[in-house]
Every structure is written in C-alpha cells, then in structure tokens.
C-alpha positions as CSV (number, residue, x, y, z in Angstrom):
1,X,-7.3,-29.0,-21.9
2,X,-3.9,-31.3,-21.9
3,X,-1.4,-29.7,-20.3
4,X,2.3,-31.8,-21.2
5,X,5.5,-30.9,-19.0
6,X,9.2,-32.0,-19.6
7,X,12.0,-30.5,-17.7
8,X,13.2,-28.5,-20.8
9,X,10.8,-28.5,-23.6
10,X,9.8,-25.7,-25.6
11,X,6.0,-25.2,-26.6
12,X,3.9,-23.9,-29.2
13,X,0.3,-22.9,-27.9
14,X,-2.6,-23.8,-30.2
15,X,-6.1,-22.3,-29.5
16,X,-7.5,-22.6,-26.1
17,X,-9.6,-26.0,-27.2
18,X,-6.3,-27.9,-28.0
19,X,-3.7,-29.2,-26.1
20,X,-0.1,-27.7,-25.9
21,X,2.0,-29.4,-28.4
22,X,5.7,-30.0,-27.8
23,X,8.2,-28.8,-30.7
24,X,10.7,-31.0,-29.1
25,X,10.8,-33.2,-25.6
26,X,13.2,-31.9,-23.3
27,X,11.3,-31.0,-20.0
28,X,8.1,-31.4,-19.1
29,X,5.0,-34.0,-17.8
30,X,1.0,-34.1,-18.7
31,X,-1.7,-33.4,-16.8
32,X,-5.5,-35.2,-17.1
33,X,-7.6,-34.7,-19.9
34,X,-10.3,-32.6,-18.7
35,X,-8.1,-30.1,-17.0
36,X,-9.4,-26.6,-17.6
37,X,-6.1,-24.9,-15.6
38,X,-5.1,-23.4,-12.4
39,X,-6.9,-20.9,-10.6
40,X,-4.7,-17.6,-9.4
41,X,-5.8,-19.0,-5.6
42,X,-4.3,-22.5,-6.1
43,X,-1.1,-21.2,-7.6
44,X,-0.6,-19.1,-5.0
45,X,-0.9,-21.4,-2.3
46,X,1.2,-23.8,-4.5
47,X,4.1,-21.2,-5.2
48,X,3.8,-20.1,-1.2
49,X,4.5,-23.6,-0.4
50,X,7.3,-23.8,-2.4
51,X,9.1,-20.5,-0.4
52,X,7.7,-22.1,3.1
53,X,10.0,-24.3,4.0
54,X,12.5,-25.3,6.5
55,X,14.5,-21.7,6.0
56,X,11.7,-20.1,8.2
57,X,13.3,-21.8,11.0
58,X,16.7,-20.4,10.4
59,X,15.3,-17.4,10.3
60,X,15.0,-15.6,14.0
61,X,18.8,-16.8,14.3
62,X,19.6,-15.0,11.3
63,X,17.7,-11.9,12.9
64,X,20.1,-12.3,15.8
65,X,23.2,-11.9,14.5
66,X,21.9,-8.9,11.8
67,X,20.3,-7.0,14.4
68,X,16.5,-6.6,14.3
69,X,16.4,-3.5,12.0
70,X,18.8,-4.8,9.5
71,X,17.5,-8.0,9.2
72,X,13.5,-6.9,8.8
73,X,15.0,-4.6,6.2
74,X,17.2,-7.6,4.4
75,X,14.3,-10.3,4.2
76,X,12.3,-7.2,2.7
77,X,15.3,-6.7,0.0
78,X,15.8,-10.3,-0.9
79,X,11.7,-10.8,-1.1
80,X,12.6,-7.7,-3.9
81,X,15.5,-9.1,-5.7
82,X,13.8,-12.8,-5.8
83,X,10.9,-10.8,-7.7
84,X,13.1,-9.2,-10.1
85,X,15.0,-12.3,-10.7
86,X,11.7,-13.8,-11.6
87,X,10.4,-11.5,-13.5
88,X,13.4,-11.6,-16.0
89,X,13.0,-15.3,-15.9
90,X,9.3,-14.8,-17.0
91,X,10.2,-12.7,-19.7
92,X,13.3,-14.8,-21.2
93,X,10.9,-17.5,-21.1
94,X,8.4,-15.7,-23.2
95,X,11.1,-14.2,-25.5
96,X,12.8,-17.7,-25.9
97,X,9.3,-19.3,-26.1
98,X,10.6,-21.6,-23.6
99,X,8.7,-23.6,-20.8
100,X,11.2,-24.5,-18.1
101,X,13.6,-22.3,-16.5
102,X,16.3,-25.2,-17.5
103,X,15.0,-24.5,-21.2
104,X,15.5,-20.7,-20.6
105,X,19.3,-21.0,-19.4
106,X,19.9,-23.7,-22.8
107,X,18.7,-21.0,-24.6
108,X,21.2,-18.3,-23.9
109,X,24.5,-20.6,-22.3
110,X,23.2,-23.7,-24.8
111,X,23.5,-27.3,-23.2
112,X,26.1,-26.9,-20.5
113,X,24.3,-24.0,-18.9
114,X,20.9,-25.9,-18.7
115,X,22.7,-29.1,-17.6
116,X,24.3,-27.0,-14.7
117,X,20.8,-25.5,-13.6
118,X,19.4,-28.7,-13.6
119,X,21.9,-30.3,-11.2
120,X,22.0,-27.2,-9.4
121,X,18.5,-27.9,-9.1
122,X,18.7,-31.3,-8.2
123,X,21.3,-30.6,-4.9
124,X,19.0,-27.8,-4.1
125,X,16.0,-29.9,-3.8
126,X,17.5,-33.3,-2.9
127,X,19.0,-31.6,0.5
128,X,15.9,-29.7,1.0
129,X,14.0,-32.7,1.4
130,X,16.7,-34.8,2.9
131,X,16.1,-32.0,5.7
132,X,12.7,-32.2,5.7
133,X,12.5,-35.8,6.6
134,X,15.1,-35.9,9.0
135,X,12.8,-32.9,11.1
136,X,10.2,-35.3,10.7
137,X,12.0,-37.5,12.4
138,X,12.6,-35.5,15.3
139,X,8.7,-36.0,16.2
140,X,10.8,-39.7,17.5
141,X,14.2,-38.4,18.7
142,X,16.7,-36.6,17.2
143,X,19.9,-34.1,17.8
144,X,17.9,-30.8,18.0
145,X,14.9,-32.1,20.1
146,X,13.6,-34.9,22.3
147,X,10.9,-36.6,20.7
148,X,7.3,-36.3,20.9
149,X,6.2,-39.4,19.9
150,X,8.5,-41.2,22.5
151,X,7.0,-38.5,25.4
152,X,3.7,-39.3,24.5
153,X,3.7,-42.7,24.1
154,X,7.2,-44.1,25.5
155,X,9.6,-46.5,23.4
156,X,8.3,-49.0,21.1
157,X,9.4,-50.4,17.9
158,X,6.4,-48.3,16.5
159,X,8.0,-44.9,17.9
160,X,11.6,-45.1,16.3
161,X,12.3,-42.9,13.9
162,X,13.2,-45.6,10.9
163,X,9.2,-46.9,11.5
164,X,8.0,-42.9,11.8
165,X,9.7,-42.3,8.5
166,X,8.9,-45.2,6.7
167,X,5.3,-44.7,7.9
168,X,5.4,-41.5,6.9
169,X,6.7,-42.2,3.5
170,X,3.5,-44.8,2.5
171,X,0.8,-43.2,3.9
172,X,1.7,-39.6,3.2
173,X,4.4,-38.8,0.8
174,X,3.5,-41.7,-1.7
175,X,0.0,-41.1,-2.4
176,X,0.8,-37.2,-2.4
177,X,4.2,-37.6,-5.0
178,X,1.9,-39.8,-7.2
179,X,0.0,-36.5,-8.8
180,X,1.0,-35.6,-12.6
181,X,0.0,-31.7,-12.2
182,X,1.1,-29.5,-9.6
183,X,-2.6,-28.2,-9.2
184,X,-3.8,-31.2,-7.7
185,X,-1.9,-30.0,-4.5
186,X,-3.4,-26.5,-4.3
187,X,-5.3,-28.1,-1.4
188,X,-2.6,-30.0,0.4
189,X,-0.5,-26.6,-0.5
190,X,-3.5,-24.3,1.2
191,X,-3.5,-26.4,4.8
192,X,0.4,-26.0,4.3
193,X,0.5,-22.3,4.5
194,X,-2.2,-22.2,6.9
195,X,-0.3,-24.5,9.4
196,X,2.8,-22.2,8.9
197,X,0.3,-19.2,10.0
198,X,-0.6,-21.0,12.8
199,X,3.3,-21.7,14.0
200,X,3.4,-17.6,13.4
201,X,0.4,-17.1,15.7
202,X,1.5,-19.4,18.5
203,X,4.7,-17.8,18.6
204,X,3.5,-14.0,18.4
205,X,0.9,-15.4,21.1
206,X,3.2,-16.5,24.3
207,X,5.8,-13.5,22.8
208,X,2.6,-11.3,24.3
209,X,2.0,-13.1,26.7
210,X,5.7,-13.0,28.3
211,X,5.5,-9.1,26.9
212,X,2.8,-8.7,29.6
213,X,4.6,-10.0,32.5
214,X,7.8,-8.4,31.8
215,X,10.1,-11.5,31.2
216,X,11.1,-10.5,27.6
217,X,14.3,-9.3,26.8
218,X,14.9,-6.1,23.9
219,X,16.1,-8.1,21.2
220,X,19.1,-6.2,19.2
221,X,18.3,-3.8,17.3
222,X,22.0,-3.9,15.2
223,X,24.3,-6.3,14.9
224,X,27.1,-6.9,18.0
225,X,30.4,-6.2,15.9
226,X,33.1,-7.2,18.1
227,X,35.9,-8.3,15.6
228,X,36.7,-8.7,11.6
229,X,35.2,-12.2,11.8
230,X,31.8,-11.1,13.4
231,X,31.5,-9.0,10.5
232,X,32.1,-11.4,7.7
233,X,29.9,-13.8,9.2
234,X,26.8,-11.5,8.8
235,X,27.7,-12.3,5.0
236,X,26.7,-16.1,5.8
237,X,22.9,-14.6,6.3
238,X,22.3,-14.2,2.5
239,X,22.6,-17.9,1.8
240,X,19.8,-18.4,4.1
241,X,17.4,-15.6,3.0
242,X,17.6,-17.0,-0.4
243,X,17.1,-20.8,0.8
244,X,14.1,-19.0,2.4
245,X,12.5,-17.4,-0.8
246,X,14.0,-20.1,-3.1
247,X,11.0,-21.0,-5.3
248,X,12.4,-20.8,-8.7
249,X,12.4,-24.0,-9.8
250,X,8.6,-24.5,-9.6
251,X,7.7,-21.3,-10.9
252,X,7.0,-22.9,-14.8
253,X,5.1,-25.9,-13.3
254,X,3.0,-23.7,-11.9
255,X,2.6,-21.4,-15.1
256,X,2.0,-23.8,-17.4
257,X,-1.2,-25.1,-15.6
258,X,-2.9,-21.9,-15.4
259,X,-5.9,-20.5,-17.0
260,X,-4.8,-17.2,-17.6
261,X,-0.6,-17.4,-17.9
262,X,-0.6,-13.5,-17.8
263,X,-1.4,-13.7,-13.8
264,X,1.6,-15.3,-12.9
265,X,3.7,-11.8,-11.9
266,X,0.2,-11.1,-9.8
267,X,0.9,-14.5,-8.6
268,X,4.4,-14.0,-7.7
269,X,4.0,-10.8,-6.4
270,X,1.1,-11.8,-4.1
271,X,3.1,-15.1,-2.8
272,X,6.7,-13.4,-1.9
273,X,4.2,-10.6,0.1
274,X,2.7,-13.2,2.2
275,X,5.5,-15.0,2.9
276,X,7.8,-11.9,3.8
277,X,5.1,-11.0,6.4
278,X,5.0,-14.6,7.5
279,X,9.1,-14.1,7.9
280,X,9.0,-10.9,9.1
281,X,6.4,-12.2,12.0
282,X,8.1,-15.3,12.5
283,X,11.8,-13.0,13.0
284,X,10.0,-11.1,15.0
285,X,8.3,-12.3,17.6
286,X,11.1,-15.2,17.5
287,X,13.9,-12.9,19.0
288,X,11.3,-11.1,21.2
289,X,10.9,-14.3,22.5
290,X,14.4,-16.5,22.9
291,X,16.8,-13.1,22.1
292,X,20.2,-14.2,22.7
293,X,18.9,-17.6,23.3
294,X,17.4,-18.0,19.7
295,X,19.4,-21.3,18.6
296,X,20.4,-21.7,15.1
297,X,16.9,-23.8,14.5
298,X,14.1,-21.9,16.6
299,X,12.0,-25.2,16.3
300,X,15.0,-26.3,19.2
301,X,14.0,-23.8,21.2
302,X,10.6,-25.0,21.9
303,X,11.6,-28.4,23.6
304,X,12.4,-26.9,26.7
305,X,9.9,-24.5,29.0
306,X,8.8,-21.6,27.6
307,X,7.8,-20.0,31.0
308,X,3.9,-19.8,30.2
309,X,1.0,-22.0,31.4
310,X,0.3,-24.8,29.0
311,X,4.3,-24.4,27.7
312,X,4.7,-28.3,27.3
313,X,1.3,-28.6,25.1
314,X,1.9,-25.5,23.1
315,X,5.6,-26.9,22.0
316,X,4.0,-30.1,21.2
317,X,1.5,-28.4,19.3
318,X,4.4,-26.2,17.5
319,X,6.3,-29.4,16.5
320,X,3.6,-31.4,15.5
321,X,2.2,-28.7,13.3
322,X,5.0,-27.8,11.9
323,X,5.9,-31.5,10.8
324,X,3.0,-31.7,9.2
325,X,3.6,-28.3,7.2
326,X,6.9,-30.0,6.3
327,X,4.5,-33.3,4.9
328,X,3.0,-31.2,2.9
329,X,5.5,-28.6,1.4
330,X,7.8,-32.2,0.9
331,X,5.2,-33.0,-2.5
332,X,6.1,-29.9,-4.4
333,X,9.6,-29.7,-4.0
334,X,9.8,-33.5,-4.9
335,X,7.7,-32.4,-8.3
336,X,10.4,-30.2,-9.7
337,X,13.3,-32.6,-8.4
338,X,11.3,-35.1,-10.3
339,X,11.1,-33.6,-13.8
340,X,14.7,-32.3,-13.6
341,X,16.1,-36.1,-12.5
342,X,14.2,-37.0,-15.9
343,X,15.2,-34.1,-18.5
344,X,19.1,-34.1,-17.4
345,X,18.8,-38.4,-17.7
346,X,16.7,-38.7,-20.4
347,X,16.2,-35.2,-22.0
348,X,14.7,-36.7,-25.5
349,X,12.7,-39.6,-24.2
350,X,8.6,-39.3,-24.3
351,X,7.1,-37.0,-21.5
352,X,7.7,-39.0,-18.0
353,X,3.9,-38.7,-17.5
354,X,3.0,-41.0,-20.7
355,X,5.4,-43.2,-19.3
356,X,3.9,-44.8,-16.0
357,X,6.5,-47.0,-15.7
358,X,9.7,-44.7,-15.9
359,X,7.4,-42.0,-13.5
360,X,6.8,-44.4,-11.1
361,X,10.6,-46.1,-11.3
362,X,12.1,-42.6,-10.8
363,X,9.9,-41.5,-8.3
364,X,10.6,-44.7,-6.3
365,X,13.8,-44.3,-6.3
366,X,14.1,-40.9,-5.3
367,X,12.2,-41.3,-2.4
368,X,14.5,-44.7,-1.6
369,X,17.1,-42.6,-1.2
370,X,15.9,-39.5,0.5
371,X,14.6,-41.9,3.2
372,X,18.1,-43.6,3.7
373,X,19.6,-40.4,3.8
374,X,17.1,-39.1,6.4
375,X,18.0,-42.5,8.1
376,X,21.4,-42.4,8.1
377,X,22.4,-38.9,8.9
378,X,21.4,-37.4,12.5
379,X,21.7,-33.8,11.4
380,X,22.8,-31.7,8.0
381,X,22.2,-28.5,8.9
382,X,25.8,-27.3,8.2
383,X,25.4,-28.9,4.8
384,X,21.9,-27.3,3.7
385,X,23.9,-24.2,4.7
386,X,26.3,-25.4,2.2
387,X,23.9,-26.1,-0.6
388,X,22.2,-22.8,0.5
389,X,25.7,-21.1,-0.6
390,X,26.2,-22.8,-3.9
391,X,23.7,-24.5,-5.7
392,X,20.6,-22.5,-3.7
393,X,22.1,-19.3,-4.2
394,X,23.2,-20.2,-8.0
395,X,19.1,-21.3,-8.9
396,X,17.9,-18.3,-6.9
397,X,20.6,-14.9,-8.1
398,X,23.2,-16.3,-10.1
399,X,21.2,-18.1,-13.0
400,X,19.0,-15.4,-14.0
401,X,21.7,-12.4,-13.6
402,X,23.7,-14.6,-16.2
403,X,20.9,-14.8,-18.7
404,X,19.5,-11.3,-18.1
405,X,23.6,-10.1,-18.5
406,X,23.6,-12.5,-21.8
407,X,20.8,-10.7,-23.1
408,X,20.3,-13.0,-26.2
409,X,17.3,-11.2,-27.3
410,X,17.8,-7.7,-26.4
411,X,15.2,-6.8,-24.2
412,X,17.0,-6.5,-20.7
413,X,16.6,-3.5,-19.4
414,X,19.0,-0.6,-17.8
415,X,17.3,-1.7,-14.3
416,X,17.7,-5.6,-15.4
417,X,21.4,-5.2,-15.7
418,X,22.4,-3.2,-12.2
419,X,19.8,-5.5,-10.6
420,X,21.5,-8.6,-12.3
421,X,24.7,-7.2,-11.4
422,X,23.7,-6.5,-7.4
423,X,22.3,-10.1,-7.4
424,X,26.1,-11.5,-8.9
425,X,27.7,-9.2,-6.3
426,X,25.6,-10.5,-3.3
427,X,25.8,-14.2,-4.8
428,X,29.6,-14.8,-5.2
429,X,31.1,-12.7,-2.4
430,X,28.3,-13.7,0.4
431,X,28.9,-17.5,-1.1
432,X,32.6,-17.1,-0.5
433,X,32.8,-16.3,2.4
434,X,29.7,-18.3,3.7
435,X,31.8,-21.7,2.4
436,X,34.6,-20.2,4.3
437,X,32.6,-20.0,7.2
438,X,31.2,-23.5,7.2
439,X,34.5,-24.7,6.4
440,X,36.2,-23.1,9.7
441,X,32.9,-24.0,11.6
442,X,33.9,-27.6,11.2
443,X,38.0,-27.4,11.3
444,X,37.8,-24.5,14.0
445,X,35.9,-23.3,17.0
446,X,33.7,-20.9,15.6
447,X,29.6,-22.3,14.3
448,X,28.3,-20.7,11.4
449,X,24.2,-20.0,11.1
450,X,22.7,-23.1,10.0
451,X,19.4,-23.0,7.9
C-alpha cells in the first residue's frame, strides 16, 4: 500500500489493495511502495515521542510553584482536555473527510484559518527544536550546565559546541530527517521513550535513596500565595503543561500510516496515559528531590552534587541520556515542521515526497537554520515560554475549540461545546497573563517559569 501525505490534502480511500488517491494536493507526503501500515505499537511510541519532549524538564518547577497536589491533579486535567481536543479533531477530520489537521481548520474558517494553524505550527515546532539543539549543546558548555564533554575530555576544537552540533547534525539528525513515513521511526521513537523512563527511574532512584537517610525535604503540598502576583503567575503553568502534551500536529501523520485508522483514539488514549505517568513520576520524585531548590530546568539541577555515592556519574548519565532522548524526539517534530513549511509555500505543488529535490532543498534548509539558531543563541527558555503561550497553546486548545464551536457539520456535542469553551477560557486568559509575565520577567525583577 502507497500511503501520499501533503500538509492539507483531502483523500478519498479506495479498497485496501490501492493506494490513497488525493482529490486535491494541499498537504501531505508518500510513503514506499510495499508499505502495509503502522502497527498500534509503533504509533504509540511515535505519538509518545512527539509529547516527550523538553516540557518534562519544566515540569518539577511547575510542580513547585502549584503545590504538589494541585499540580499532580493539573497535568492529570490537561492530559484530559488534550484527549478531548483530539478527539474532536479526529472526528472533524472524518466529517470533513480531511487528512491534516491544517485541512480540518480550512474546512470550517476556509484559507486564513488553515494558513494561521500552519504558521502556528511552524513557531511551535521551529522553537521546539531550536531548544532541543541548544540542550544538546550543553553536553559542551552552556548557560544552564557545565559541559560534559569538556569534563570528560577537556577543551579541544572537537569539544565546542559549534563541532558537537554540527556533528550531531550529519551523523544523527540527517540520516534520521531523511525518512518519507513517520513509521520508519517507531524504532528510533521506542529507544526515545525508553531513555525518558530511564531519566524517570534515576531520578525516583537517588529520591529513595536520600528518602532513606533523611536528607529530603516535604515538598509543598499547595502553592505559597504571598501576594496578587504570586497568584497570577500560577496562570503561567498552563502554557507549559500544554507544551508538555502538545502532540497535535503529528497526530494525522501518524493516522494516515496505520493499518487499522479506527485505533487511533486507543492510540491516543494509551500515549497521553503513559506519558502523564511519566510526568506525574518525573514531578514527583523531582520536588522530593531539589524542593525549593528545583530550578526552572531540573536537567540544571543535576550539574552539581546530588549528595549520594556515584552523584557525579549518575548526572553524567542523566545528561547524556537525556540528550540522546532529545536526538531522537528532534526527527518527528522536524516531520510535521517539514510538511507544513511545504503546504503553507507551496500548497498546490506535487506531494514533496515525489519531489526529491524540493524534500531534500526544504529539509536542508530548515536544519541550516535551526543549527545557526542553536549556534547563536545561548539560551531561549523565556521565549519557548512565549511560543508555549501563543502559538503552542493556540495548536493545542484554541484551534480545535474554534472548529468544534464552528460546528460546520453539526455533530459537536453538548460536552464538545463546554469542553471547547473551558479549553478557550484556559487558553486566552492563562496566555494573557503568561505574556504578561514574561514581559515583566525581562523589564522587571520578577522570572517567570521557563519550559
């Protein structure tokens, strides 16, 4: 089977022995002939990717200034609402026969809603990975950590961060962006998630340990509301939960490719579950172990002692591991930044994957400029919180309250609407005042959480 993606095409299905046949190119790429689909397994490693990201680490700081209680039972509330918003985007899609979550929004707010998703979409992603390198290149040196390569090996040409990047870029993300189906990184996906468990275990591990010998502090169990600002910044934690579950842009790719299309709410459902536990851990045993201490990026915490035999190995091990998750989660963001680049540039050319040269030319250059801007700017955490509060939080609440509220087809629901309408609610007034906090974070004293 031939499985063709654009970034906002529309298909017609034929039987099961012929390939998916475009009524119009808008949005999507093809996949190998020979390709009999997904299995549920790889799609849920490839969708629990996607969530995994760097948002884990902003996590435990999140925790801190919610309170333990209220912040378990928040990443529990937004893993819900990010399942309802994807469910009504699974069945618009269905109702609009559309294939793309950019094709879903054109079909209910026409050509300026879709172009808006798919920038949107393109900030989301673009800053994401921006991020991603730039921790990367902590592994050399960096603002949040010293850097292990350096430690390990002292300062060569061949330890700078500009070399570990670059190396980085031909050896792992270049072979790895080259794939025309999301499947082919179930694999690559599967180590992710495992890697990200094993970050999760560490950290749960010396938490116990330190438990034992009595040299843990009671995290908070509520949040420490001294003043009116203390209490609008706990507003600035939604923007982070949903860059933590943010996974909406993929979840199409991932449809299209599977055997059986009717799995992916078991698919959904089964991803957002083990990825809220992985939070909920990660929260967890985080403020158990730092407390008040926990820095804005918990990965920070780990570069000085952590009061335990082996403490300078097992931060070493922490850092590198979760690099390497970051290597690997990098591939399927880029996938979706890739096909929306192509359908908001060229939205009526011929599938990018017929097109070797134009896949390979926009893929290039993409990853020429992520690199510069991992280069060139020594930390953006205060701006992926910003992206978190617009364009994140638009992909992940805004976009599918609006077509759910819009209701071109008549099928949303009683529950659709008051869920569509909490999402808005959460969306606009936790994005106010989260910009408002970044801005008075960088013109006044105060620091807003970064993610």
């Amino acid at each position: 089977m031939t499985v063709l993606y654009s970034a906002d095409r529309k298909y017609r299905r034929s039987p099961r022995t012929t390939p998916l046949l475009p009524q119009k190119h808008d949005d999507y790429e093809s996949a190998e002939v020979g390709f009999d689909g997904a299995s549920f397994s790889g799609a849920v490693f490839n969708l629990s990717t996607t969530i995994i990201g760097a948002g884990i680490m902003a996590l435990p700081a999140t925790i801190k200034q919610l309170g333990l209680i209220p912040g378990i039972v928040v990443i529990a509330l937004a893993a819900m609402l990010t399942e309802s918003s994807i469910d009504m985007i699974l069945r618009f899609s269905r109702a609009s026969k559309s294939s793309t979550y950019s094709a879903v929004v054109g079909d209910a707010f026409r050509g300026t809603g879709r172009t808006l998703l798919q920038v949107c979409i393109i900030v989301n992603n673009m800053g994401m990975l921006v991020v991603y390198m730039i921790i990367i290149g902590t592994w050399s040196d960096g603002v949040h950590h010293s850097g292990v390569m350096e430690k390990w090996f002292g300062q060569h040409w061949w330890t700078t961060r500009s070399f570990l990047l670059l190396l980085t870029t031909l050896f792992v993300f270049a072979p790895l962006i080259s794939f025309k189906r999301v499947d082919s990184l179930r694999y690559t996906s599967a180590l992710s998630v495992a890697l990200a468990i094993v970050f999760v275990a560490i950290t749960a591990g010396v938490a116990v340990v330190k438990l034992m010998n009595g040299s843990v502090q009671v995290p908070r169990l509520l949040p420490q509301l001294v003043d009116q600002s203390s209490f609008w910044k706990l507003f600035t934690a939604v923007p982070v939960l949903v860059t933590a579950y943010i996974c909406h842009h993929n979840i199409h790719p991932i449809e299209n490719e599977l055997i059986d299309p009717t799995q992916m709410k078991s698919i959904v459902r089964t991803s957002l579950t083990m990825c809220s536990l992985v939070y909920i851990a990660t929260s967890f045993f985080g403020s158990l172990l730092f407390g008040d201490q926990t820095l804005d990026d918990i990965l920070a915490n780990f570069d000085g002692d952590l009061g335990i035999p082996y403490s300078s190995l097992l931060s070493d091990v922490v850092r590198v591991s979760y690099g390497i998750h970051l290597m690997l989660v990098f591939p399927i963001v880029f996938f979706s930044l890739r096909l929306n680049i192509d359908g908001l540039f060229l939205p009526y050319a011929i599938p990018i994957a017929f097109d070797n040269r134009r896949f390979f030319s926009i893929t290039a250059a993409l990853m020429g400029f992520i690199l510069m801007g991992a280069n060139f700017v020594p930390s953006i955490w205060d701006a992926f919180q910003f992206t978190g509060a617009t364009a994140t939080i638009s992909v992940g609440f805004i976009f599918p309250a609006a077509v759910a509220l819009r209701d071109t087809h008549g099928i949303a629901t009683k529950k659709d609407r008051l869920v569509s309408w909490v999402m808005l609610f959460l969306a606009v007034s936790s994005s106010t005042v989260a910009i408002c906090s970044d801005i008075y974070s960088i013109f006044g004293t105060g620091k807003a959480i970064g993610s």
